[in-house]
C-alpha positions as CSV (number, residue, x, y, z in Angstrom):
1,X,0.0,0.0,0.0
2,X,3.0,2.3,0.7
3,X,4.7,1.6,-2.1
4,X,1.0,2.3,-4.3
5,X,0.6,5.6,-3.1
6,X,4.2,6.7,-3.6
7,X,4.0,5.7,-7.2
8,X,0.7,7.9,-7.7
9,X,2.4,11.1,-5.8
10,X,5.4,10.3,-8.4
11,X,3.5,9.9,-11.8
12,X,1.0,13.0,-10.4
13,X,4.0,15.1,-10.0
14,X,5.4,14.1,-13.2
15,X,2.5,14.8,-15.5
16,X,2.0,17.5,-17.9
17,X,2.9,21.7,-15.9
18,X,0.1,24.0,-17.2
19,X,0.5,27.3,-18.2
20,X,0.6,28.8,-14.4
21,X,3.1,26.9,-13.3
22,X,5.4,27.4,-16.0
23,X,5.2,30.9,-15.7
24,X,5.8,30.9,-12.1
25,X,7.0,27.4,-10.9
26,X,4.4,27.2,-8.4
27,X,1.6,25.0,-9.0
28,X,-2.1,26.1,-8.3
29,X,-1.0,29.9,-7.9
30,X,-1.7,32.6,-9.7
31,X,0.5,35.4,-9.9
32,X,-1.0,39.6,-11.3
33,X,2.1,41.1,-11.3
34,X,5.5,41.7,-10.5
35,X,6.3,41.4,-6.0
36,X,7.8,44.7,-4.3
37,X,11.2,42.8,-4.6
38,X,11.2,41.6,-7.9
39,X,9.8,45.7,-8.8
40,X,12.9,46.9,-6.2
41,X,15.3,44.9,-8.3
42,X,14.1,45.8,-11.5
43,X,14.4,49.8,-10.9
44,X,17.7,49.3,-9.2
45,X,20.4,52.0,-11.1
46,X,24.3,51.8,-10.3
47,X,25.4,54.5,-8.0
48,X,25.8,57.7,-9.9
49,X,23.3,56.8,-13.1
50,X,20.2,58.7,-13.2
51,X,16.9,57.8,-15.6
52,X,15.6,61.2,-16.6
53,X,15.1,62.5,-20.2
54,X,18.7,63.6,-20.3
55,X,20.0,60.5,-18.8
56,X,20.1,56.8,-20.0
57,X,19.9,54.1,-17.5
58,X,22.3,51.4,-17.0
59,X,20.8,48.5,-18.8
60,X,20.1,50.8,-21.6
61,X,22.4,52.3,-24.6
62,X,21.4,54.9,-27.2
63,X,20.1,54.1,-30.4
64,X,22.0,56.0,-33.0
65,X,20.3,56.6,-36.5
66,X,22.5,57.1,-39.5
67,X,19.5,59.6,-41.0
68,X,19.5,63.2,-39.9
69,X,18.0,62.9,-36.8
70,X,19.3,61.8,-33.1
71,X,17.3,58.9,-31.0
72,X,17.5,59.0,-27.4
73,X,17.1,56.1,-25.3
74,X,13.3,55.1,-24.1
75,X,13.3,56.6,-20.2
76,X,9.8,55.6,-18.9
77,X,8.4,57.2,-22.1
78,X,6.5,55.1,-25.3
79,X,7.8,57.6,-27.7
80,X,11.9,58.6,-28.1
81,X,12.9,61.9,-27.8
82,X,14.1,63.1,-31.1
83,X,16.4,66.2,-31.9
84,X,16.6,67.0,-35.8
85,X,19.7,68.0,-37.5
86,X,18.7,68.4,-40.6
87,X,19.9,72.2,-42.5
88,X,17.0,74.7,-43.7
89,X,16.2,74.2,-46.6
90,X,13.6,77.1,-47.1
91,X,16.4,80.7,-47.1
92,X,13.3,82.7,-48.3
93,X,12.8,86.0,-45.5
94,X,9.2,85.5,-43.8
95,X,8.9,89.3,-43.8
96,X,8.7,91.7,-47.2
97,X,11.4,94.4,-48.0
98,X,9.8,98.1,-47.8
99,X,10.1,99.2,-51.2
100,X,12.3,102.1,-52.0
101,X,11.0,105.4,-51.0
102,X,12.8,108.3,-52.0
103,X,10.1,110.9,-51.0
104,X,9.8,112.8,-48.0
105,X,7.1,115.4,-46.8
106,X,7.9,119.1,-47.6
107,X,8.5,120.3,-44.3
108,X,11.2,117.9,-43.5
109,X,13.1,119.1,-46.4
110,X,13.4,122.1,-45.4
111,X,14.5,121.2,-42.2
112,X,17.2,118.8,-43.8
113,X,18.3,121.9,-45.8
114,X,19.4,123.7,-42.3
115,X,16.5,126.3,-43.0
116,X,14.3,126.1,-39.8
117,X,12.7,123.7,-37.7
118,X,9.8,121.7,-39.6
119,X,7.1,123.4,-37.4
120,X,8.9,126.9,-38.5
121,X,9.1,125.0,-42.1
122,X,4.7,124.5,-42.2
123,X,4.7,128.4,-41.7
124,X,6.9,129.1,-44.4
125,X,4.7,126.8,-46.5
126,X,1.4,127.9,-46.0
127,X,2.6,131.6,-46.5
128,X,3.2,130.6,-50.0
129,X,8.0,130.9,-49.3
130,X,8.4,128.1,-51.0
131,X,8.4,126.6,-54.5
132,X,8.5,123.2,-55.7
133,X,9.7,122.7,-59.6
134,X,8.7,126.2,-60.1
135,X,5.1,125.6,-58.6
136,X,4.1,128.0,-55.4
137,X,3.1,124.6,-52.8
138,X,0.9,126.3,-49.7
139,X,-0.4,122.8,-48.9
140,X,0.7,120.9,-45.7
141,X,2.0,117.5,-45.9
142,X,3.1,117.6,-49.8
143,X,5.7,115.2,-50.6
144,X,8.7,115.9,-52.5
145,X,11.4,113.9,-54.0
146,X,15.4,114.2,-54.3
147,X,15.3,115.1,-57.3
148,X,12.8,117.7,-57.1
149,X,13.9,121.5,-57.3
150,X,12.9,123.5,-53.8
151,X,13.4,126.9,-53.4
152,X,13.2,128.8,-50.5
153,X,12.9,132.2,-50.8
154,X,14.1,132.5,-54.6
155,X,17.2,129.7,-53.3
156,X,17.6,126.8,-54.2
157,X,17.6,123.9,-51.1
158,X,20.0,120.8,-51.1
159,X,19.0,118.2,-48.0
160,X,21.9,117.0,-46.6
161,X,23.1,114.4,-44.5
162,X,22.7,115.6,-40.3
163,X,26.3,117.2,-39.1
164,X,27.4,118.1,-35.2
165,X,30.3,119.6,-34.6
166,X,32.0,121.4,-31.8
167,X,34.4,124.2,-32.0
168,X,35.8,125.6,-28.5
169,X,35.7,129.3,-29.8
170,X,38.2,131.6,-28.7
171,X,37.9,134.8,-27.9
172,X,37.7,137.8,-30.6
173,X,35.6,135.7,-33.0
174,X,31.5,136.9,-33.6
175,X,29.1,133.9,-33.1
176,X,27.1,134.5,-36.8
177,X,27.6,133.1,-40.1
178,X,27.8,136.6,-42.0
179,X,29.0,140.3,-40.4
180,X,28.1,143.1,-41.9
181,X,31.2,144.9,-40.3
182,X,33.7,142.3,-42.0
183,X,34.5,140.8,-38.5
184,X,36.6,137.6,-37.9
185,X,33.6,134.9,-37.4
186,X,33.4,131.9,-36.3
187,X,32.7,130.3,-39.4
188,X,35.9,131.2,-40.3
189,X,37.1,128.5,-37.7
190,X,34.9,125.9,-39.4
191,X,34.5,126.6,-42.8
192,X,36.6,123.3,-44.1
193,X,35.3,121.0,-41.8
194,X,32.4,119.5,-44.0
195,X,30.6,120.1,-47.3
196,X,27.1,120.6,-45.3
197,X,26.0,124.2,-44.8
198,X,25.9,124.4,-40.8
199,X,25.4,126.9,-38.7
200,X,26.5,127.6,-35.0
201,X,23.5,126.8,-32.2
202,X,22.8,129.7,-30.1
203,X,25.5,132.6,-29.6
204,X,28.6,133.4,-27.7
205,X,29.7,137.3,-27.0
206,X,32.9,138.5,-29.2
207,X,35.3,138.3,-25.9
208,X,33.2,134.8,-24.8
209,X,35.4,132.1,-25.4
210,X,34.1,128.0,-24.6
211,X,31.9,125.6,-26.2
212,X,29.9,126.1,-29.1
213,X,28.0,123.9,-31.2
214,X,27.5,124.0,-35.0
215,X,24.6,121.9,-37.2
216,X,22.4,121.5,-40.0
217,X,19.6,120.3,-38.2
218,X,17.0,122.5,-37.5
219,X,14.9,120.3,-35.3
220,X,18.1,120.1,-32.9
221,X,18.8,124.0,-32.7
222,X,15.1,124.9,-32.2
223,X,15.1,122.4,-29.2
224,X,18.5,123.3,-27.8
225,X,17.7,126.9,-27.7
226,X,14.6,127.2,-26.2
227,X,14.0,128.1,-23.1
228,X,11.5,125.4,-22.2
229,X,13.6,122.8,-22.7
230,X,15.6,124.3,-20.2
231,X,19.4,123.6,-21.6
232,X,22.0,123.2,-19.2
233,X,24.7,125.7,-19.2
234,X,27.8,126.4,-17.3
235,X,30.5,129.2,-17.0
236,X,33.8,130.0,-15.4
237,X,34.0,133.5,-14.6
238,X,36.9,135.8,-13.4
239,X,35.9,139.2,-11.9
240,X,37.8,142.2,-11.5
241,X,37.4,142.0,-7.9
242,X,36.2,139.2,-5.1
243,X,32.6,137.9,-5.4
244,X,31.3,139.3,-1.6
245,X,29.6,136.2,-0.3
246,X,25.7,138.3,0.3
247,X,25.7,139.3,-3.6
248,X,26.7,135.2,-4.2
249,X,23.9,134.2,-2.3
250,X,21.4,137.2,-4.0
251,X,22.5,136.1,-7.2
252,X,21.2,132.3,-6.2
253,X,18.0,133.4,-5.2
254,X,17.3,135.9,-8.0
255,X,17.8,139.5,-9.0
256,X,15.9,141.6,-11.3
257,X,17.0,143.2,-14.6
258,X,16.1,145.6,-17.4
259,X,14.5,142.8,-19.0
260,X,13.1,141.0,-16.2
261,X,14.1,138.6,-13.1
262,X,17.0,136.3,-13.2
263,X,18.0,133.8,-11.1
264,X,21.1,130.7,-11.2
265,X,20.7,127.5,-11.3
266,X,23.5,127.2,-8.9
267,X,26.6,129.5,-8.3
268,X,29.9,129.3,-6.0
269,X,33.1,130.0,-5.8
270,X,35.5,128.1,-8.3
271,X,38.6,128.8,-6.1
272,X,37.5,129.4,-2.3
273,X,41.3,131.3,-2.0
274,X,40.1,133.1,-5.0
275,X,36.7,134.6,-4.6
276,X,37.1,136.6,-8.4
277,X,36.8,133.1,-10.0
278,X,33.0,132.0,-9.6
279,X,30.7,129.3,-11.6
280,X,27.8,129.9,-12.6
281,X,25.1,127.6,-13.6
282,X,22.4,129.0,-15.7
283,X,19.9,128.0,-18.4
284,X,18.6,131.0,-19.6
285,X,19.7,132.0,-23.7
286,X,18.8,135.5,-22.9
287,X,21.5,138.5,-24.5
288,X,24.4,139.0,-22.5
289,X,23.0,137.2,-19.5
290,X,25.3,136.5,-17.3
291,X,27.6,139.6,-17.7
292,X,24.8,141.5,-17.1
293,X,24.4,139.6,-13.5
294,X,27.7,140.6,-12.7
295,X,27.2,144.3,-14.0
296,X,23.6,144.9,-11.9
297,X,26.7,144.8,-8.8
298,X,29.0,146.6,-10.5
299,X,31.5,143.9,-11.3
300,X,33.2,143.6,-14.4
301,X,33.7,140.6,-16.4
302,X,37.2,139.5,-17.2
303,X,37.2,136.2,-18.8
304,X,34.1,134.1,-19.3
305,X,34.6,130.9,-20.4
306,X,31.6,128.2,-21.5
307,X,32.6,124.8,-20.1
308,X,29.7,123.2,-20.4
309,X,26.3,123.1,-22.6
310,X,23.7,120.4,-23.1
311,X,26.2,117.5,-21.9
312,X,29.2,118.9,-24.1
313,X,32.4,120.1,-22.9
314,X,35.4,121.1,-24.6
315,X,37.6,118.3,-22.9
316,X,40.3,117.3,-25.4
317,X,40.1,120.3,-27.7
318,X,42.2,123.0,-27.9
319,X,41.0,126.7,-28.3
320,X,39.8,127.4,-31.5
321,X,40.0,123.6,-32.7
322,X,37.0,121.6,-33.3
323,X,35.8,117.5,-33.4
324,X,33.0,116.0,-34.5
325,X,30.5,114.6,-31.9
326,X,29.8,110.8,-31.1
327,X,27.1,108.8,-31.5
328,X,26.4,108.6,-27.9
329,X,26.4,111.9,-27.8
330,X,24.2,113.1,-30.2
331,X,21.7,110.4,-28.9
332,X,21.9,112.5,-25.7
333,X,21.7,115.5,-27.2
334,X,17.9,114.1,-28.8
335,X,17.3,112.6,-25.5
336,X,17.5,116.0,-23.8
């Protein structure tokens, strides 16, 4: 009997496995997934390898296509990353060229042409000044060409290309560009330096000597010389006698003149052991200003000197020299 039932026990376990227990060589049990140590194993990375999108892991190489395009390895993903290589094809711009314009409106001609500012320039127009191709043109906004003849006046205009220059004037020269009384000028100083017409911005006495700008923009002087805008100026002075300290501090807070109240922007002493040598700050373009400041106290003016005006100085040029200015600085000059 024994030896019966240890023959059935053998030819029962040697009979055909099903599918379950060849899967997971136990019979009668059904598995659903992975365990947590089989899963624990399976994720396990060598120390220092990381599974990201940038990263392969360490079971894992990348596939490398011989076409134009880079495969990266699968990281958890169904799709691979892919990174194309290939050239543009297409050189074509997405945008359209603006088409060659070589008119401009009436008013900004004239301003090119160093006549006036272009809101001076509509008054001119509309009074009937100017003349294009012959034709009297009183109507705002007209367009004109290059190649068109204005006339301003009975002259013919020429726009030019936007010049600004800076002479440090000496003294002796008048700040005009024509003197009746056959006077040295101070075009004289600068009348090689370009083929524009340009004309000096503002004025400096005869016996003022400093920084002076010259242009062919009319836009620019108009702004630089009106009193609104408010133009920064400054001058070294030397007096014929000390500056007393009480008409220093009147001076600061304001006197009135012939032609009405003035006061500075800011005034000391440029030499405290000194006190003939003062600086004055002051924006105001009227005639002879700040002489006359010194005159209401019955000072006289000596030297006066123009170091500064509208960011300029004359740092690097001799007297009666000139330079060109930068770009940064004529973007300063617009930005004042």
């Amino acid at each position: 009997m024994q030896k019966k039932e240890n023959n059935k026990r053998a030819s029962f376990s040697k009979g055909p496995k099903s599918a379950e227990q060849r899967n997971t060589g136990r019979p009668g049990k059904k598995t659903y997934g992975k365990s947590a140590s089989e899963k624990r194993d399976s994720e396990r990375v060598p120390s220092g390898k990381r599974v990201g999108k940038s990263r392969v892991s360490a079971n894992e190489k990348p596939e490398r296509n011989s076409g134009t395009t880079k495969s990266f390895a699968k990281t958890g993903t169904d799709k691979p990353l892919k990174k194309s290589f290939a050239p543009r094809t297409n050189t074509t711009p997405s945008f359209k060229p603006r088409k060659n314009d070589d008119t401009l409106r009436l008013n900004r001609y004239l301003s090119n042409s160093g006549v006036c500012s272009r809101r001076e320039a509509d008054k001119y127009i509309e009074t009937g000044c100017v003349t294009v191709n012959g034709k009297i043109v009183t109507e705002l906004g007209t367009k004109v060409s290059i190649s068109d003849e204005v006339k301003f006046s009975g002259q013919i205009l020429n726009p030019q290309q936007k010049v600004y220059l800076l002479l440090n004037k000496p003294k002796g020269y008048v700040t005009t560009t024509d003197d009746p009384q056959q006077r040295k000028t101070v075009m004289d100083l600068v009348q090689n330096a370009c083929k524009e017409r340009i004309y000096p911005v503002g004025r400096l006495d005869l016996n003022t000597s400093g920084v002076l700008l010259f242009t062919n923009d009319g836009d620019m002087s108009k702004k630089l010389t009106h009193p609104s805008h408010n133009i920064k100026k400054i001058y070294h002075v030397v007096l014929d006698k000390p500056l007393t300290k009480n008409h220093l501090l009147e001076i600061a807070r304001g006197i009135d003149l012939d032609d009405g109240r003035i006061a500075a922007d800011a005034i000391d002493y440029a030499d405290e052991e000194n006190k003939r040598e003062i600086g004055i700050e002051i924006h105001s373009g009227r005639n002879r200003i700040v002489r006359r400041i010194f005159e209401h106290y019955g000072y006289n003016v000596e030297k006066l000197d123009r170091v500064f005006f509208a960011g300029l100085t004359k740092k690097n040029v001799p007297r009666g020299k000139w330079r060109f200015l930068t770009q940064i600085e004529i973007n300063q000059l617009k930005m004042a």
